[in-house]
N, C-alpha and C positions, 0 to 999 in steps of 0.2 A: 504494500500500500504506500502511496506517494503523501507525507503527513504535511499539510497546508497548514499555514497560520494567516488570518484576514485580519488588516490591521486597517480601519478606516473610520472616520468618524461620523459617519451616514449610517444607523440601525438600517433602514432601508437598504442600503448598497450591500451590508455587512451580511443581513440575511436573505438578497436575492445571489450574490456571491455563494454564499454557504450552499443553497438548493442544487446553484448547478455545478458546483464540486462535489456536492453528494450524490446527485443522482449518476457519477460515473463512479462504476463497483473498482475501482485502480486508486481512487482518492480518500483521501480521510481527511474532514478538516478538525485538526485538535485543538485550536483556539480561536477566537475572535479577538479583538482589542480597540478599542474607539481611542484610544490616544498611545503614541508611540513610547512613552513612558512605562506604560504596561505592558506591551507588548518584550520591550528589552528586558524588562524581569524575568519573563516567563521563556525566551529561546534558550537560556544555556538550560534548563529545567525538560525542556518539551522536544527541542531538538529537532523542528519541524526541519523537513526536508526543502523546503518553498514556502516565503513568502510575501502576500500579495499586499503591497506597501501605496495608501493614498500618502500625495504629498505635500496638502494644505489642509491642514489640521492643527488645532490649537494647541498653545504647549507648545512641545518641542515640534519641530515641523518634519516632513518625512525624509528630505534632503538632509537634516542633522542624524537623523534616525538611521538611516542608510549609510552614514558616513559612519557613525558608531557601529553597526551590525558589521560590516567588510572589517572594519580595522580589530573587534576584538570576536564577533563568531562571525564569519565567512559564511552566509547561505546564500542561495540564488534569490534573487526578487524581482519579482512581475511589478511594476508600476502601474496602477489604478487610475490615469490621467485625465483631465479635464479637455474637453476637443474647443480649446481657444489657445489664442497667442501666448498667454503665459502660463496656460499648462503645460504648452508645448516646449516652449524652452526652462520650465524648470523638468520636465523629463529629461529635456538635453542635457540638463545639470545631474540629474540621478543617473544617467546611463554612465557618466564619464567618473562617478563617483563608485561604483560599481554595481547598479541594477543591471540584470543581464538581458531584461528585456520588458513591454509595457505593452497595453492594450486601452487605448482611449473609452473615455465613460463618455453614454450617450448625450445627445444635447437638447431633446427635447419629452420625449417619454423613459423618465429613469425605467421605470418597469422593463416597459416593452423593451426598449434598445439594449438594456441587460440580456434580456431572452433572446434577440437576434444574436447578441455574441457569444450566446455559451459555448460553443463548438469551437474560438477560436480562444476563449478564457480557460478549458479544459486544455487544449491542442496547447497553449504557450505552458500552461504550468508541467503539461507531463514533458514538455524538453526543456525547462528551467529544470526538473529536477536532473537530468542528466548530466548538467553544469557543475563542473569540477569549479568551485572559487576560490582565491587565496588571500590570505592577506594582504594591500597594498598590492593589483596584480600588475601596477606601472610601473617599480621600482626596478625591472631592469635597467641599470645604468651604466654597465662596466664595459672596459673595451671589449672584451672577449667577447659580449652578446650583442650591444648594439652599434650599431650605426652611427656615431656621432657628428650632431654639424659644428665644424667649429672655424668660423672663421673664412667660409665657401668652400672648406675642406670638408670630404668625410671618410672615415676609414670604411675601408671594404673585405670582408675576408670570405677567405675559397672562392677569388677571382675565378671566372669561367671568360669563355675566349668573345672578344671584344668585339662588336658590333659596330660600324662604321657610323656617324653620328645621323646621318641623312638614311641610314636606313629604313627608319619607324618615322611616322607623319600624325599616330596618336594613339591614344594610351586608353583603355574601355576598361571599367573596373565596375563588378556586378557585388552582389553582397546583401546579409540578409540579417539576422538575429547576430547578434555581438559586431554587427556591421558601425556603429555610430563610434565605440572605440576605434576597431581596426581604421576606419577612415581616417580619424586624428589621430593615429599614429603614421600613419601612411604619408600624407597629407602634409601633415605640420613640417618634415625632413624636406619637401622638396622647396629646391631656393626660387627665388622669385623671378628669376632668368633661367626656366624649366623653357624647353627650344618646344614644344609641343602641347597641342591642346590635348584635355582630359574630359570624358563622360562619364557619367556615372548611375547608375541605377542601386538605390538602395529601398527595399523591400519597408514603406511608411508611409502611412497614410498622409490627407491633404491639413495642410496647417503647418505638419512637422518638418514634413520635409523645408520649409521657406527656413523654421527657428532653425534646426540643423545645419544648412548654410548659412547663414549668416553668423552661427558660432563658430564653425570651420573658417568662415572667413574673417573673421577677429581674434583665429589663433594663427593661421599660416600666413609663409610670405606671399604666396601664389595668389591671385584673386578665385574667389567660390561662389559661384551665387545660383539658387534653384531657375533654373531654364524656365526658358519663355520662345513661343515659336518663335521660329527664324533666328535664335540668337546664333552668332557667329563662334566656331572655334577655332580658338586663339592660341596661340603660345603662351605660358603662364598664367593659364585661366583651367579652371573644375568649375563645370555645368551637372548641378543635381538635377535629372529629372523628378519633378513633380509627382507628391501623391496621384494615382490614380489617375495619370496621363501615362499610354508609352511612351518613349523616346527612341525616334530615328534620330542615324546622321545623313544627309548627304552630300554629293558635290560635285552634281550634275549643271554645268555652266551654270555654274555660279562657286561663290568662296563657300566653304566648309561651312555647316552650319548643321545645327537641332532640330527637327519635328516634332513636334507633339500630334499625338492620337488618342481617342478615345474608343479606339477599336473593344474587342469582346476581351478579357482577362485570359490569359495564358497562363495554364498549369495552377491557374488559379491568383494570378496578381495581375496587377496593373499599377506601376510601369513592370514589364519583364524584363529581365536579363535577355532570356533569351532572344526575343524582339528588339533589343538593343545590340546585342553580337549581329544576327541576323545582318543587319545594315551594315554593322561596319567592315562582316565579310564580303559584302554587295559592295561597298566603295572604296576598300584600302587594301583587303587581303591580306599579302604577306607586309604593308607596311604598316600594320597594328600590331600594339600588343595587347593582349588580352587578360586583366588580371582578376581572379574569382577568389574569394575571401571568404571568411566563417557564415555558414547561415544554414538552415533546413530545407531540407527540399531537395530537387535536383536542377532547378531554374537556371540555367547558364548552359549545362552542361552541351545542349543540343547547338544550340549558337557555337560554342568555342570550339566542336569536335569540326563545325563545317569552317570555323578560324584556323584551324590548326591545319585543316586539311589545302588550306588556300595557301600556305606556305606563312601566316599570321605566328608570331611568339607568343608562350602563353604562362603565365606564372600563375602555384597555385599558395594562396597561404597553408601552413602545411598543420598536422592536427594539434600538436604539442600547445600552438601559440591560438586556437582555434577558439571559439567557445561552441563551437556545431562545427562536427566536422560532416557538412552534408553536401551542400551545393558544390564546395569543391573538391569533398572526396570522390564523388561521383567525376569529375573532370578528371581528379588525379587516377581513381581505378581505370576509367575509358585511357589511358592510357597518353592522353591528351596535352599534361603537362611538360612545360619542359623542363621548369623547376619546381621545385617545393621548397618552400623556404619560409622561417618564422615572421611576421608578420611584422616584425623591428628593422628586418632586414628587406626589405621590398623596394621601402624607398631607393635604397642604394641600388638597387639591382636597374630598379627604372632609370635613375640619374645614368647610369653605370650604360646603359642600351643604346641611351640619347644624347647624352652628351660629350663633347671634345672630352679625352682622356686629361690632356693635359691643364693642368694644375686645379682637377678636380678635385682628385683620388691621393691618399696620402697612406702608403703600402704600412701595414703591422710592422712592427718592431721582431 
């Protein structure tokens, strides 16, 4: 049994939550809690497996509450989110703090909009519980592991053979559940004179994805901002596709540039991954690289097998540094990858594809 703990300050929320984690025979919820304070007594006591965290709640707020839970009991936490602008960027603050993933509260019938999502409230807790967490799980900092930028320098280790810089023309990065870290780590390394534009599909509904960019883009050097038809791409610039829009690229006489579509949901999402590789096999082929990251599912996989096969490069984040190793263990099983590599290490490997060698790269001691 998967042991839930519901920590929110709505009796309402707290007991239509309870119904539909009971009524799956896989869940047990072993407590409830309307303030985070109580809640933190009773985990090292209860030992819930998952759980499910509102984050504007009086008292201590759920953003402190999550920052205490990672740092002294590590569980996975599903975020219980408000579907407006500042619930959506304080998710983005709970995800980076370490909730492993969230599912937006409805906005206009609590009841009912509950009951439309329980199939996706069941589906995120039973692969929250599969989430290994740790303490602090950013504190990789040593040379041996990551990547460091220091100075427009970054160390690189287990070089693999070099890539002519005009080779790749643009970078496709898919991603889903522990996608909103993996991105700011990915993201944040690359320098602000990055020679190639970036797309991106990340698996989140409409509202988050806009807060999501624009926090990505008030931590990187690069420019990030959620796409809009026609917007052009650029050299040192990431275009999030939009909740609940596809995203093409193309660059058919005319400059590079985004689509948006509101075609039927593939594999079950909208924007897809795979509807976004699709394109950029159609327009770049072997001069993409394609990179697939932590998430559930298998949404990419079909896109990047017909990337790979156009002579496209393809990186996958590898399972160690994962929090789902799904969407691109399926890439990495199809045999599709060309590397597998931790998720600290990608930036470099990108820098590393696309840009002049020289006075990038600064060799290990």
């Amino acid at each position: 049994m998967i042991r839930v703990m519901i920590v929110d300050d709505s009796p309402l929320v707290r007991k239509i939550a309870t119904d539909i984690l009971t009524n799956d025979p896989e869940i047990e919820v072993v407590a409830t809690a309307s303030n985070a304070e109580f809640a933190l007594g009773k985990i090292g006591k209860l030992k819930p497996d998952v759980i499910t965290m509102d984050i504007e709640m009086p008292g201590m707020g759920g953003l402190t509450a999550i920052r205490e839970i990672m740092r002294n009991q590590p569980t996975p936490i599903v975020v219980l989110s408000a579907l407006a602008k500042r619930g959506a960027e304080l998710t983005m603050q709970a995800l980076e703090l370490g909730a492993v993933d969230f599912i937006p509260k409805p906005t206009v019938s609590l009841s009912g909009g509950i009951n439309n999502i329980a199939n996706e409230l069941i589906e995120k807790v039973k692969h929250a519980s599969k989430i290994k967490v740790n303490k602090k799980q950013e504190t990789k900092n040593d040379i041996d592991s990551l990547p460091e930028y220091r100075e427009g320098s970054y160390l690189l280790k287990n070089k693999i053979n070099h890539v002519s810089s005009d080779e790749y023309e643009i970078v496709a990065i898919g991603t889903s559940t522990g996608g909103p870290v993996a991105l700011k780590t990915v993201l944040t390394e690359l320098p602000e004179n990055f020679p190639i534009g970036i797309v991106i599909v990340q698996h989140m509904p409409p509202v988050f994805t806009e807060a999501f960019a624009n926090r990505l883009n008030s931590l990187c050097k690069i420019k990030v901002k959620e796409a809009v038809d026609g917007d052009l791409i650029e050299p040192g610039k990431a275009l999030l596709s939009p909740g609940d829009f596809h995203m093409t690229v193309t660059r058919y006489n005319t400059r590079p540039k985004v689509m948006l579509h509101r075609w039927e949901p593939v594999s079950g999402h909208r924007p897809s991954v795979d509807v976004l590789m699709h394109s950029v096999m159609r327009e770049y082929g072997r001069k993409a690289i394609g990179v697939i990251m932590t998430g559930m599912g298998k949404d990419g996989a079909e896109g990047l097998h017909e990337l790979k096969q156009k002579g496209g490069y393809i990186i996958a984040q590898d399972k160690e540094t994962s929090a789902i190793f799904g969407m691109n263990g399926e890439v990495v099983k199809n045999g599709d990858a060309n590397e597998v590599v931790p998720v600290y290490d990608i930036a470099s490997r990108l820098i590393y594809h696309t840009m002049n060698q020289d006075n990038v790269y600064e060799k290990l001691a």
